[in-house]
VMD Tcl script that draws the C-alpha trace (Angstrom):
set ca {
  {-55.24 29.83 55.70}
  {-54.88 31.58 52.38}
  {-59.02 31.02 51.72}
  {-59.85 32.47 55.50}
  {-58.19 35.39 54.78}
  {-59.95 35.87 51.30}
  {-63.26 35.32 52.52}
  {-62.55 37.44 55.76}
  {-60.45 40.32 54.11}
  {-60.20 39.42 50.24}
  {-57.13 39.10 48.76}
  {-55.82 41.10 45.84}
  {-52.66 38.31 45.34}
  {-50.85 35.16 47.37}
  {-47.13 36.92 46.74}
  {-44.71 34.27 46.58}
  {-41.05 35.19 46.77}
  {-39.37 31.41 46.06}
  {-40.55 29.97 42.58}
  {-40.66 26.23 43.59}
  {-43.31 26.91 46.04}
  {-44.83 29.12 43.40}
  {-44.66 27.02 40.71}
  {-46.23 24.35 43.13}
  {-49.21 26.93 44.24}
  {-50.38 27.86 40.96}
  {-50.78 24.55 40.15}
  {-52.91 23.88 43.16}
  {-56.32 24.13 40.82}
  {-54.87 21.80 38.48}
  {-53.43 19.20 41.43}
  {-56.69 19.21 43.31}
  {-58.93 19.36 40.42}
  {-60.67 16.02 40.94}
  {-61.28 16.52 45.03}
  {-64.14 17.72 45.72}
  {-63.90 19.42 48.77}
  {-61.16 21.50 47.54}
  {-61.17 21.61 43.53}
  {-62.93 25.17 43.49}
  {-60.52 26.69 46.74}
  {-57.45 25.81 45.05}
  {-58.26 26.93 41.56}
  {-59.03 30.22 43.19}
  {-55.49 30.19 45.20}
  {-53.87 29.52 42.48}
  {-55.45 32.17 40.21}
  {-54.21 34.95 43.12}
  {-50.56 33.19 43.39}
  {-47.80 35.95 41.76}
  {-44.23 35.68 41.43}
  {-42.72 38.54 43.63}
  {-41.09 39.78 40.54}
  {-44.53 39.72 38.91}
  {-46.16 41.68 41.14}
  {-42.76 44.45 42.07}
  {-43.01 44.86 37.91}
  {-46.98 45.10 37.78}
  {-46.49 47.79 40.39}
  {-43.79 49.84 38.62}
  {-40.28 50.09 40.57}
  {-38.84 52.95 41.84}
  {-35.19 52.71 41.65}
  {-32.20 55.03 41.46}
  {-30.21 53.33 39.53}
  {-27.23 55.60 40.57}
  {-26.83 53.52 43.96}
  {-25.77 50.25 42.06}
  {-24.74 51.92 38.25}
  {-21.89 53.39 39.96}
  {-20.20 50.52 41.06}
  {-20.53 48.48 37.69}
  {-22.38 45.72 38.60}
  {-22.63 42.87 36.60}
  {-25.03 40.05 37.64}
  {-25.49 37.03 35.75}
  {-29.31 36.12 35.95}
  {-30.34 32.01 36.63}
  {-33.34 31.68 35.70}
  {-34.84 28.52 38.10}
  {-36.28 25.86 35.94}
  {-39.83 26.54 38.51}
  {-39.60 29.96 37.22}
  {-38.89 29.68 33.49}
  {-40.22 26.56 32.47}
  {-43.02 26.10 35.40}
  {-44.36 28.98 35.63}
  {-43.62 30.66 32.35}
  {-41.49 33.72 33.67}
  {-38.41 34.89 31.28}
  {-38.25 38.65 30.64}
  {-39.47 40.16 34.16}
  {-36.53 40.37 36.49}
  {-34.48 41.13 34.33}
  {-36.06 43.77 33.06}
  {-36.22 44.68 36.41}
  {-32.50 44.22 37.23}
  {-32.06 46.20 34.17}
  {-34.58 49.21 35.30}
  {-32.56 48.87 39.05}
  {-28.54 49.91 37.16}
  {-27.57 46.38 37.30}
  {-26.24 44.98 34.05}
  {-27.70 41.67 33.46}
  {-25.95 38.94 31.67}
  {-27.11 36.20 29.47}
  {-25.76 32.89 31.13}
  {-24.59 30.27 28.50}
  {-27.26 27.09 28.25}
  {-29.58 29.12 31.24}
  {-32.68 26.08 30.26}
  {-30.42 23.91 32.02}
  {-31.22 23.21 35.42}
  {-28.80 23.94 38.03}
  {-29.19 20.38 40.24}
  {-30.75 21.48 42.92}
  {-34.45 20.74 41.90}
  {-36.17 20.13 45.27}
  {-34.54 17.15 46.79}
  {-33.09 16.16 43.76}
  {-29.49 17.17 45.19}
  {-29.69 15.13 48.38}
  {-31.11 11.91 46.40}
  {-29.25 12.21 43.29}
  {-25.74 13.89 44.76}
  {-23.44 12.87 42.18}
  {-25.80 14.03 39.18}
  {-26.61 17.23 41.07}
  {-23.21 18.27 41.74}
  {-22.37 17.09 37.73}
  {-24.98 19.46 36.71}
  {-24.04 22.54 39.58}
  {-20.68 22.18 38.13}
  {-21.58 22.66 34.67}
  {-23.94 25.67 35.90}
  {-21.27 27.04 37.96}
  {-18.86 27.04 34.75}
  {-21.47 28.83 32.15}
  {-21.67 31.47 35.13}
  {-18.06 32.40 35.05}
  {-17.52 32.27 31.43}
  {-19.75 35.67 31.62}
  {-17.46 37.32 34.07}
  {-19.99 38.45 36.47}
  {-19.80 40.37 39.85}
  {-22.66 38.27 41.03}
  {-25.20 36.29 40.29}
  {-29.58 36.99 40.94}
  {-31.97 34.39 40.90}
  {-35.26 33.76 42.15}
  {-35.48 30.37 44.32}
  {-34.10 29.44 47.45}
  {-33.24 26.12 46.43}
  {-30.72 27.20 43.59}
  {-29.01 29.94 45.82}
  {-28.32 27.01 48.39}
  {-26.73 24.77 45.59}
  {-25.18 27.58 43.73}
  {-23.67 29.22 46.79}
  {-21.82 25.78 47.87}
  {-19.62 25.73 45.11}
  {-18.76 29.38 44.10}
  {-16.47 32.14 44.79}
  {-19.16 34.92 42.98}
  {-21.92 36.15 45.43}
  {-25.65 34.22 45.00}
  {-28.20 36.68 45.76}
  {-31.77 36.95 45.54}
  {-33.29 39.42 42.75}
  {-35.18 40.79 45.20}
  {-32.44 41.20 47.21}
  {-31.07 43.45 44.88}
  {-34.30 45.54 43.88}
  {-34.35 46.19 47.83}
  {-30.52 47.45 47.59}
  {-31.57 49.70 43.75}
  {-34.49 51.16 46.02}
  {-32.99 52.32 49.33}
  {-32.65 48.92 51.13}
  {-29.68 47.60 52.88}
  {-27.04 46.17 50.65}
  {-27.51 42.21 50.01}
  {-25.79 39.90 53.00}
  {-23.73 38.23 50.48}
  {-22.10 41.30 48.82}
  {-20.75 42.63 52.07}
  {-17.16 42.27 52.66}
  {-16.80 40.18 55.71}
  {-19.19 37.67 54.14}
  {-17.28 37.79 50.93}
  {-14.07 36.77 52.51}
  {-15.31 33.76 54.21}
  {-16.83 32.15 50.08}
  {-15.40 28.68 49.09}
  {-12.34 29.04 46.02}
  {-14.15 27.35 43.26}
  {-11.19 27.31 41.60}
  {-12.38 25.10 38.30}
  {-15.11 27.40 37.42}
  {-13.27 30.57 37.64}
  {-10.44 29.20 35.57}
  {-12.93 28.93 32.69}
  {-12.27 31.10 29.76}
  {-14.16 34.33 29.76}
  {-15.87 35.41 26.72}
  {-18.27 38.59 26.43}
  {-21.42 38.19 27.68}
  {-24.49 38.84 24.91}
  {-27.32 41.64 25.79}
  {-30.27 40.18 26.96}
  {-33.03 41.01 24.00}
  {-36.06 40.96 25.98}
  {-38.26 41.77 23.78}
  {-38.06 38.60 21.92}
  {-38.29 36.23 24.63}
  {-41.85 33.99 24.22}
  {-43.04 33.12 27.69}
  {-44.48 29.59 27.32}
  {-47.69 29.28 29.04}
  {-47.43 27.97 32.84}
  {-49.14 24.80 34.08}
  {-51.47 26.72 35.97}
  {-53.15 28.27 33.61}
  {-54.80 24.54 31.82}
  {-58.69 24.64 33.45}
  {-59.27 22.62 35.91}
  {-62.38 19.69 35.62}
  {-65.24 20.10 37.35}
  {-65.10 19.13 41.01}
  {-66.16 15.44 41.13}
  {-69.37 14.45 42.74}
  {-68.31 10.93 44.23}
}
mol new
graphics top color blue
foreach p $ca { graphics top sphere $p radius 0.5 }
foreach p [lrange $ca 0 end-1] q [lrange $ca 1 end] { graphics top cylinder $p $q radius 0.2 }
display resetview
């Protein structure tokens, strides 16, 4: 579908607003590089896929900060392991949380995946929920008023176990620019989150400033050449 519309319209980017299925499309050219009816369509998808975030920063967001800066909010940032260590993304959204008022928070061990990790929570349940648990904790020893991140699948295991909002961070660049405010921050929803009693028992200690500026993105998957399509 995505190569119709490129050779019918073009395409200027495949805009992909859950980072497992982006991490999984830009790595298209690299899966299929050895068929050779579609080694040379996929490398091409994959060269247009974008992270939303990558493509809200790339554009330049116009926020007023005032709508969120008012009301203090602190949002601890999990970074998905598709978006950090698949596809190489670390400083964006938060620099874009950051440009939107919100105050972002380092979270304690955030290379540590949350359990969720495609169906690795419904096959591995114990070991997923071992590993939410732990995620759940670092969360609270920041002291946030929520928490952003950037795939579906870590929202759904976050959101079982904890009392602080999940939210996605686009969900809140919508809110910084005039959108309605996020589902999960909205009173009546608020009231019905589970007590996660053991996580927000944890000691709280400050939260460091995130230093941008010296994060190294490490280079994604998608960007090793494909082979040449074969010929058999």
């Amino acid at each position: 579908a995505w190569e119709r519309e490129r050779l019918a319209s073009g395409l200027d980017a495949v805009v992909i607003n859950a980072s497992g299925c982006g991490t999984m499309v830009k790595d298209y050219g690299f899966m299929l590089r050895e068929d050779h009816v579609y080694a040379q369509k996929a490398a091409r998808i994959a060269a247009l896929a974008r992270d939303v975030t990558e493509v809200v920063e790339a554009l330049g967001l116009s926020a007023n900060p005032g709508v969120v800066t008012a009301q203090n909010q602190r949002v601890a940032y999990h970074s998905a392991c598709s978006i950090q260590h698949g596809q190489g993304i670390h400083a964006g959204p938060k620099r874009l949380l950051a440009a939107a008022g919100f105050e972002p928070l380092e979270v304690p061990e955030g290379h540590l995946c949350c359990g969720s990790a495609g169906t690795y929570n419904i096959l591995q349940p114990e070991i997923a929920a071992a590993l939410r648990d732990r995620k759940l904790a670092n969360i609270a020893a920041t002291d946030p008023d929520l928490v952003a991140t950037g795939n579906i699948g870590c929202i759904t295991q976050l959101a079982a176990g904890s009392a602080v909002p999940i939210v996605h961070t686009v969900e809140l660049l919508d809110w910084a620019t005039g959108g309605p405010k996020p589902t999960a921050l909205r009173s009546s929803h608020l009231e019905r989150r589970p007590k996660y009693a053991e996580n927000r028992n944890v000691s709280k200690r400050a939260a460091k400033p995130i230093n941008v500026g010296s994060i190294q993105p490490i280079p994604p998957a998608s960007n090793r050449s494909p082979a040449a399509p074969s010929s058999t």
